[in-house]
C-alpha positions in Angstrom: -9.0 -15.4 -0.8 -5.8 -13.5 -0.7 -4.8 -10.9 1.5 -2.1 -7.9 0.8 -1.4 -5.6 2.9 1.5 -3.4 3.0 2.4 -0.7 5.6 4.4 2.4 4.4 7.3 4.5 5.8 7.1 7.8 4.1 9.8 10.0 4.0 10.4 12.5 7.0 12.3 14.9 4.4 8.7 15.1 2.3 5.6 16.8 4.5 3.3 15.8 1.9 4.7 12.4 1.2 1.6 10.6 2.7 -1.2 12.7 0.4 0.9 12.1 -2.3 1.2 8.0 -1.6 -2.7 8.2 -1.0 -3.3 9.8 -4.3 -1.1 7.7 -6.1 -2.1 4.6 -4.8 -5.8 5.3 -5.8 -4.7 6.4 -9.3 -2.7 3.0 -10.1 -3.5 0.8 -8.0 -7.1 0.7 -7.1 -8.0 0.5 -11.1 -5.6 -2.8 -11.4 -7.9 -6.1 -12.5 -8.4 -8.6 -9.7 -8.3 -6.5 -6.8 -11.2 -7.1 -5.0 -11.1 -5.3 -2.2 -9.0 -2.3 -1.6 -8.7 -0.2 1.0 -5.7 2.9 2.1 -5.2 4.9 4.5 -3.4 6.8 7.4 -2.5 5.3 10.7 -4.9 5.6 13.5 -3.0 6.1 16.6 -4.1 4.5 19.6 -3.4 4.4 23.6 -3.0 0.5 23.2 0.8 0.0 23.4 0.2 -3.1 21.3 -0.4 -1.0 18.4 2.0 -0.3 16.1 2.4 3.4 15.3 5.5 3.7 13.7 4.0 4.0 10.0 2.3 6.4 8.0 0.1 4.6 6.0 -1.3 1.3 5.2 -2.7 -0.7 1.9 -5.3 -3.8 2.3 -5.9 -5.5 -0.9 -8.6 -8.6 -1.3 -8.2 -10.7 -4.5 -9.6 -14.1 -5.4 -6.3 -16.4 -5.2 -2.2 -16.0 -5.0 -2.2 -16.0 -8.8 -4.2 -12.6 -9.4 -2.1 -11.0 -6.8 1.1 -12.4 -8.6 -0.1 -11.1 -11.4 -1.3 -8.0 -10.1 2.6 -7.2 -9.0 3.9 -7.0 -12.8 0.8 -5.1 -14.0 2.2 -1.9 -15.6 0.0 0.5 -12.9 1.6 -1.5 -10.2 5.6 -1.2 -11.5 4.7 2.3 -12.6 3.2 3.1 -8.6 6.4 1.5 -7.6 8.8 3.8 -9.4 6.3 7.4 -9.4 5.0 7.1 -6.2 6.2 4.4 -3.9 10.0 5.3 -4.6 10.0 9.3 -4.2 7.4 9.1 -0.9 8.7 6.6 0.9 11.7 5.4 2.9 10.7 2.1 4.0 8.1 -0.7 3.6 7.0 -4.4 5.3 3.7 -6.4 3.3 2.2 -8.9 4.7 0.4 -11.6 2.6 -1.5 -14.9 3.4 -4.3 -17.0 2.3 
């Protein structure tokens, strides 16, 4: 098993910048072959101070080994997410992956 997950900035500027990554994310990435699990959403804020609230969003993607999600990264949804949605939406991002 290999676990994604990435946590999104959006842009201040942009109200609807979080819909908008939400939507896109669902229309290119979710269809991509080899994700196994997938999972977006908005941050869930919290009166833990050891919870990070900073974000806007946040991705979590299964797949069966490092080699799917390598591949999954140069898939043509994937680079096309990056540059329609990722790139106009957001100002920021931090992913996380292990095994």
């Amino acid at each position: 098993m290999f676990s994604h997950v990435v946590i999104f900035w959006t842009n201040p500027e942009k109200p609807d910048a979080v819909d908008a990554l939400l939507a896109g994310a669902e229309k290119y990435l979710k269809p991509i072959p080899g994700v196994e699990f997938y999972h977006i959403g908005k941050m869930v804020g919290s009166h833990r101070p050891v919870v990070e609230q900073s974000y806007q969003a946040a991705l979590n993607l299964v797949f069966k080994d490092k080699a799917t999600q390598d591949a999954y990264q140069v898939h043509p949804l994937h680079v096309e997410f990056v540059e329609k949605v990722f790139k106009p939406n957001c100002s920021r991002a931090t992913v996380y992956d292990f095994a």
